[in-house]
N, C-alpha and C positions, 0 to 999 in steps of 0.2 A: 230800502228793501226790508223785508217784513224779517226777524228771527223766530224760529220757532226750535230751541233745541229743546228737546225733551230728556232729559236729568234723571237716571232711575233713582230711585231715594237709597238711604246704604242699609243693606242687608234684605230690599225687599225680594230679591231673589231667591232666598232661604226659605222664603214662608209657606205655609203650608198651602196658602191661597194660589200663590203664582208657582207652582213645583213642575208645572206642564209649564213653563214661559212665563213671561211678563205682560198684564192685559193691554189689552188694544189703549195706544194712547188716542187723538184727538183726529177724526177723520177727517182730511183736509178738508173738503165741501162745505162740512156742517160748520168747521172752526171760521172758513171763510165770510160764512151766512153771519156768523156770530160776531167777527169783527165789523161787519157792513153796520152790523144791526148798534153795536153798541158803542158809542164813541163819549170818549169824556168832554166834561165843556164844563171849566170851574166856576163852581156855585158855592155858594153857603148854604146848610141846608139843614134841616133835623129830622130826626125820625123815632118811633120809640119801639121798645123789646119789653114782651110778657113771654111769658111760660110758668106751668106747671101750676096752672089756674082751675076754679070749676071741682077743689077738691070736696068732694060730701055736701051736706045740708049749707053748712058754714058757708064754703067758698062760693056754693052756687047763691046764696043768700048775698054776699058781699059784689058779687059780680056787675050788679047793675051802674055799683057806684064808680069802677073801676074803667070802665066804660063810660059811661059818661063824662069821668076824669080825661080820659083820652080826646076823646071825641069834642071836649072843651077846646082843646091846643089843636086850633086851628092853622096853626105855622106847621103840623107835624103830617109833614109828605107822604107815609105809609106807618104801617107799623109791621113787624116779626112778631111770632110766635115759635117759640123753641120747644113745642109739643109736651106730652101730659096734660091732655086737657079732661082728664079726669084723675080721679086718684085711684091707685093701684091696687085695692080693694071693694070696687064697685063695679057694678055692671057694665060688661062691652056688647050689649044688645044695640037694636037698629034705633030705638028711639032715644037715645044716650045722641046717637050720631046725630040725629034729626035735630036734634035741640041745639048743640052745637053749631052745625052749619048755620040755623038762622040767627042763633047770635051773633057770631061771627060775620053776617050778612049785616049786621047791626052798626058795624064801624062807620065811621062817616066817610075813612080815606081808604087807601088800598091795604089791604092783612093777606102777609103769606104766614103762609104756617107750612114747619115741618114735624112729620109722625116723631110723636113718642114712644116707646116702650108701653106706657099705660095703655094706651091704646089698641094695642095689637101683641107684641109680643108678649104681655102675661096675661092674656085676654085666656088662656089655660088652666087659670089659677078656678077652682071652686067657687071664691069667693065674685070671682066673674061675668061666671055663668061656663064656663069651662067649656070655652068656646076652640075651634081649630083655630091657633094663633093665624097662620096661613091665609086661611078663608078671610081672618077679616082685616089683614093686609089688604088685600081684595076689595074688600068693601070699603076698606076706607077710600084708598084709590079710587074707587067710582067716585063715592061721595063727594067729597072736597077736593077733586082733580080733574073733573070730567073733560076740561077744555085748557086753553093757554091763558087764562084770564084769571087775575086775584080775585081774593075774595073782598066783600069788604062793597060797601054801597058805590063807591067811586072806585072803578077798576082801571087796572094797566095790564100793561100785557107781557105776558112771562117768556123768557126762552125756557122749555122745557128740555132735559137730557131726550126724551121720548121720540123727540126732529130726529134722533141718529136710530135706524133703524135696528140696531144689534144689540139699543137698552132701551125698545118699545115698551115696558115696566115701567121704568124707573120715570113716571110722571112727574114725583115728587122732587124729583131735581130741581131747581129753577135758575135763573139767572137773571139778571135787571141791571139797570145802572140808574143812577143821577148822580151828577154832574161829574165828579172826577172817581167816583168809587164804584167800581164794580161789585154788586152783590150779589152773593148765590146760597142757596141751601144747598145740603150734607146729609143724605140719610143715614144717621148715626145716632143709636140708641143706648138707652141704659141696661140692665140684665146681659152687660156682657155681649154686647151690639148682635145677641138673641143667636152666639155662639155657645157648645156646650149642653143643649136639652135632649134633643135625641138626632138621628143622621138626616132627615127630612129638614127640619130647622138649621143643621147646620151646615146641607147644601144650599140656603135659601142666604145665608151667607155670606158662604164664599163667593155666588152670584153676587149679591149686592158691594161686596168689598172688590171684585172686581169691575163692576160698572162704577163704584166711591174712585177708584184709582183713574179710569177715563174720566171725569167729572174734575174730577182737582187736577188732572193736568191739563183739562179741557179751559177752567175758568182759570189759572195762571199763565196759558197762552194767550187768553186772549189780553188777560190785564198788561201782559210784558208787551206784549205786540202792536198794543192800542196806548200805550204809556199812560196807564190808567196811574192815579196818585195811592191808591190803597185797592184793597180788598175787605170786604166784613165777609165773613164765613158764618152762617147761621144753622147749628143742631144742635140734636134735643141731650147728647149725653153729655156728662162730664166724665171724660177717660178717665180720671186720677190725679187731676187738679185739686187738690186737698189744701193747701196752705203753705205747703212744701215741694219750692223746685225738683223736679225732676226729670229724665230722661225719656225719649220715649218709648225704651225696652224696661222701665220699669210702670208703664201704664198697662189696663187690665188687657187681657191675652187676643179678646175680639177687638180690641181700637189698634192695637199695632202696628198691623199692616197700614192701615188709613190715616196712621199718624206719623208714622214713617215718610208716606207723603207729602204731606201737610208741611212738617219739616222741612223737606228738599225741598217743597217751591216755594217757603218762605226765607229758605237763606238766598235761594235763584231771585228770588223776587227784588229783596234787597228795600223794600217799600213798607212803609204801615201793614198789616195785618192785623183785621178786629176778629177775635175770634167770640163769638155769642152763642153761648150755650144755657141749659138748665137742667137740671135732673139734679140736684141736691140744696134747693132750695135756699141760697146762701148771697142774698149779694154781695159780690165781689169782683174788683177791678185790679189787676196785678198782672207783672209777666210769668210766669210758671215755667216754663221749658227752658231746657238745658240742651245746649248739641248736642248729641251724640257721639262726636267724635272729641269736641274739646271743650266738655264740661263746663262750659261758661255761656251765659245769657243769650238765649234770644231775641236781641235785644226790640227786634221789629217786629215781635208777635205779644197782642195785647189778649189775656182774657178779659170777656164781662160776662158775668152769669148773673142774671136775673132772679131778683126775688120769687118768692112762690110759695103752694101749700097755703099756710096760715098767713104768710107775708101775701096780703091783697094790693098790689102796688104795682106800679109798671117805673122805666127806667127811660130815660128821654137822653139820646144822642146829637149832639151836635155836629157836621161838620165841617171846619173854615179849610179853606186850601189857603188861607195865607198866616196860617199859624204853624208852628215848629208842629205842635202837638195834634195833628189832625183830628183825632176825634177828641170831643168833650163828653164827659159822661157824668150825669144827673139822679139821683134816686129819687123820683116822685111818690112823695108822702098822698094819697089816700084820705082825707085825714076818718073820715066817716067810717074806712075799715080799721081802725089803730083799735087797739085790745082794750076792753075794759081793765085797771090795773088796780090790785087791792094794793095799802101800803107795807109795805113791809113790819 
């Protein structure tokens, strides 16, 4: 018999988000469609993670190689992108987009990508083009979302949040599996998950942090329910993953609510959680989170955040279901992007 308790996380009651109630969790029919659809079946497997690529003349210059790197590792099943695929002082006009989507049509295997911040919410900045961040929310959504399908020359095929009729938006969700790990994107950004600027953006939101709350209890039902062996969670921000453990009321003021979540269904989970992110260019592999309640480790939540910026490289995941350590994680050197270095 299937379980499906749904766990409110602690204190997400309080939030400013849910102060009318707690959002819709998982509507039975779609969660059904989603257990039919996704079943584990143990494999060994690898995959790889970029973000926060394509920065100015530089990055868009090193690009080809970086790709090509990829596209080499013909063992590697799909790839992520953890969004910023530009840098946050450059143009969010239409032909920015257009260049990207055909790169990114360029991969040889399947590429999901989730939005960045770069891309849309400081798309207001001057130095932009001082665009309606909103509007081109909008446009990116058509762009690189128009259907159920990755991107990427060889495609699969995605569950989108969009199947549930009440977060026909939220395109950008997804969800996938191979072999025993359930995958899914997280629209969750940097600037403050685009909480904060003025009342328009920040009922754009609470919307989305209420569809983020269906979505993480949507994809921890299904992995409890389907005895999936882990989870990778793929988005573009880093809350406050710095170097230093912390809790999730001391991460920035827009991830709270959605990390509060995160939280409660990795302790319900009880399983690996990879958490893959980017937005401060750093790689790094560690556990970061602290309960809430009892100040010590979680021990079954991994970050990796992905090189970026100036670091032109990607990151190659492994995973064995018959090892302790589920996932292996690799920093693939570039070597053609590595810095010219004066001596000291």
């Amino acid at each position: 018999m299937l379980t499906r308790t749904l766990v409110l996380p602690l204190l997400i009651a309080a939030s400013a988000v849910f102060a009318q109630g707690p959002a819709a969790g998982p509507d039975p029919s779609i969660l059904q469609t989603l257990l039919n659809r996704h079943r584990p079946t143990p494999q060994r497997f690898e995959f790889a993670a970029i973000g926060d690529q394509q920065y100015g003349a530089t990055g868009i210059a090193k690009w080809p190689a970086l790709q090509a790197s990829i596209n080499r590792s013909t063992a590697t099943q799909f790839l992520v992108h953890t969004g910023d695929i530009k840098s946050g002082s450059t143009l969010c006009d239409d032909a920015m987009f257009a260049s990207r989507l055909r790169d990114f049509n360029n991969f040889e295997m399947p590429m999901i990508l989730t939005p960045g911040d770069n891309e849309w919410t400081d798309c207001h900045r001057e130095n932009n083009g001082s665009y309606d961040s909103l509007e081109r929310l909008r446009y990116l959504r058509n762009i690189f979302y128009p259907n159920n399908q990755s991107l990427g020359r060889r495609k699969i095929t995605l569950s989108r949040q969009s199947e549930d009729r009440r977060y026909a938006n939220y395109v950008e969700n997804s969800m996938w599996s191979q072999g025993s790990i359930l995958f899914a994107t997280v629209h969750l950004v940097g600037s403050n998950d685009n909480l904060g600027r003025n009342a328009e953006n920040d009922a754009e939101w609470r919307e989305r942090t209420a569809a983020n709350f269906n979505w993480l209890k949507t994809i921890f039902s299904v992995a409890r329910d389907n005895e999936f062996s882990g989870v990778v969670l793929v988005m573009q921000v880093n809350p406050g993953f710095d170097g230093v453990r912390v809790r999730v009321s001391q991460l920035d003021s827009g991830l709270r609510d959605s990390f509060f979540v995160i939280e409660d269904e990795t302790i319900t989970f009880r399983k690996p959680v990879l958490l893959i992110h980017g937005d401060s260019h750093v790689f790094r592999v560690d556990k970061p989170l602290l309960g809430g309640r009892s100040g010590l480790l979680v021990d079954n939540l991994t970050r990796l955040e992905v090189p970026g910026s100036g670091d032109v490289h990607w990151v190659r995941v492994t995973v064995d279901p018959a090892k302790t350590q589920l996932f292996g994680v690799e920093h693939v050197d570039v070597v053609e992007n590595f810095f010219t270095q004066t001596r000291p």
